[in-house]
C-alpha positions in Angstrom: 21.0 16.5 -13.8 24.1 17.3 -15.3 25.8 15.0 -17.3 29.7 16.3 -18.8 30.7 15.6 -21.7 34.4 17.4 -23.3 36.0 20.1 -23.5 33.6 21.9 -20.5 30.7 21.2 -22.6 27.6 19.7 -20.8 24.2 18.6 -20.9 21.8 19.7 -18.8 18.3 17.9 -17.9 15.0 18.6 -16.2 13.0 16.5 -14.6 9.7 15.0 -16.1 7.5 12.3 -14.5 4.4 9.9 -16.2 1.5 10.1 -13.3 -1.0 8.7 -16.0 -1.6 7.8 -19.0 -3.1 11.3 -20.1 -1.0 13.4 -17.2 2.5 14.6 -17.1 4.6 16.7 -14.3 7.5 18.8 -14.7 9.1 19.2 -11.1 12.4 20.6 -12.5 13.5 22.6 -15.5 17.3 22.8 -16.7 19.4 24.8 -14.9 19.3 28.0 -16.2 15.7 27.8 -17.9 13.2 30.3 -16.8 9.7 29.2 -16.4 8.2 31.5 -19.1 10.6 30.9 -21.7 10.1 27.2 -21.1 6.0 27.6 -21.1 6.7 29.9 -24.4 9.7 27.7 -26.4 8.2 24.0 -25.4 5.2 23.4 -23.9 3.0 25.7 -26.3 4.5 24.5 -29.4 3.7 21.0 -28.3 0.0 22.1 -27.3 -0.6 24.3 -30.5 2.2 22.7 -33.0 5.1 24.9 -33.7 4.1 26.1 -37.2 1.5 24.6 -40.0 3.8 21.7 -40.7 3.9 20.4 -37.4 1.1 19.7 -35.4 0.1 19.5 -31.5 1.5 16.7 -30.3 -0.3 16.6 -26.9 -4.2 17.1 -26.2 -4.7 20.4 -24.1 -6.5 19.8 -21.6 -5.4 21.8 -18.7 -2.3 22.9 -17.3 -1.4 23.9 -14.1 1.7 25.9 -12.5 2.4 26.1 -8.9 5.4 27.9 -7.9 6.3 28.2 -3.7 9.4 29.9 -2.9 12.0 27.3 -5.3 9.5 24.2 -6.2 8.1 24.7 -9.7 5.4 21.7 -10.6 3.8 22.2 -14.1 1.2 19.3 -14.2 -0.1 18.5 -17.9 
């Protein structure tokens, strides 16, 4: 989704969905986001915290990746 704001300035969302309480898919990452920089900047500092301050703030338990062709589905 892309949502304008001014001054061609926008912001841009993925998509994110609640399957349970302990399971999360993401079906669509912002435009312009590349799988393994998302897996690197935001899911592994939210499975390992992002420094000793801060700590995990989801339970690892497994996470899968499935990429055909254009569909990208990270289940959590």
């Amino acid at each position: 989704m892309v949502e304008p704001l001014v001054d061609k300035k926008y912001i841009i969302y993925g998509e994110i969905s609640i399957i349970s309480d302990n399971k999360l898919e993401i079906t669509e990452l912002p435009i312009g986001t590349w799988t393994q920089t998302y897996k690197e900047s935001v899911l592994e500092p939210m499975l390992h915290g992002a420094n000793d301050k801060t700590p995990p703030s989801i339970m690892y338990v497994s996470i899968k990746f499935c990429c055909i062709f254009w569909t990208i589905r990270w289940k959590i």
